[in-house]
KEKE-3310 file (N, C-alpha, C; in steps of 0.2 Angstrom, whole numbers, plus 5000, padded with zeros to 4 digits):
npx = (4930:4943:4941:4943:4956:4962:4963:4969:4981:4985:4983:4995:5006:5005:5009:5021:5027:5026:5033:5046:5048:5049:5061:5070:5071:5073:5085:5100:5098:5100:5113:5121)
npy = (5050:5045:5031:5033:5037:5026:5017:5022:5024:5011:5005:5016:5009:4993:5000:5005:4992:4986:4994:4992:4976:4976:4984:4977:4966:4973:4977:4968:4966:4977:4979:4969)
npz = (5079:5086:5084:5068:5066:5072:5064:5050:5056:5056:5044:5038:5046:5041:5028:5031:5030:5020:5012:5019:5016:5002:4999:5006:4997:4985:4989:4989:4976:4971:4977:4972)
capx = (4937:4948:4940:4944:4962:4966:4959:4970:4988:4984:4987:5003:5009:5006:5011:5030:5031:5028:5037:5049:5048:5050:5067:5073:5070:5079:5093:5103:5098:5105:5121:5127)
capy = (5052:5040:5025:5032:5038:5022:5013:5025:5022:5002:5007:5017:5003:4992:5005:5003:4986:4984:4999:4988:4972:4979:4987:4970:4963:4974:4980:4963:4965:4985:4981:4964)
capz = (5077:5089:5077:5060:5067:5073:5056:5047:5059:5056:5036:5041:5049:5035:5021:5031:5033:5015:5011:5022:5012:4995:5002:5007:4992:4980:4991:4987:4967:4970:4979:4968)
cpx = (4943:4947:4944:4953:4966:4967:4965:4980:4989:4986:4993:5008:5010:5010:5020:5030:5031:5031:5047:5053:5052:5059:5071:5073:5073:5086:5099:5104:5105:5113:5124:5129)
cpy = (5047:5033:5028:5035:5031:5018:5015:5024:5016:5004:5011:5013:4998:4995:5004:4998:4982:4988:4994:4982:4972:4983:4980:4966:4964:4976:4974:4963:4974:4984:4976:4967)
cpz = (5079:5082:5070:5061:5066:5066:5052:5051:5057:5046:5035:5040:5045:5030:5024:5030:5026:5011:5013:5017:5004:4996:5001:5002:4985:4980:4990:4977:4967:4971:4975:4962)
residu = (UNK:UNK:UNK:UNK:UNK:UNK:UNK:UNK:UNK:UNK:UNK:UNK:UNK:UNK:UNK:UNK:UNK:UNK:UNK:UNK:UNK:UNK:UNK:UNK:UNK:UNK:UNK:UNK:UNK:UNK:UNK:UNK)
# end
């Protein structure tokens, strides 16, 4: 259970960061 939690937090983590990125990258197209 501990294992498949962690596995499953680590794609979380991921899923923000390019949740993140994608943000950053249109927020400059959105506001010019």
């Amino acid at each position: 259970m501990i294992h498949s939690d962690k596995i499953t937090c680590n794609y979380l983590i991921k899923g923000v960061f390019m949740i993140e990125k994608v943000k950053n990258s249109l927020a400059p197209k959105l506001l010019a």
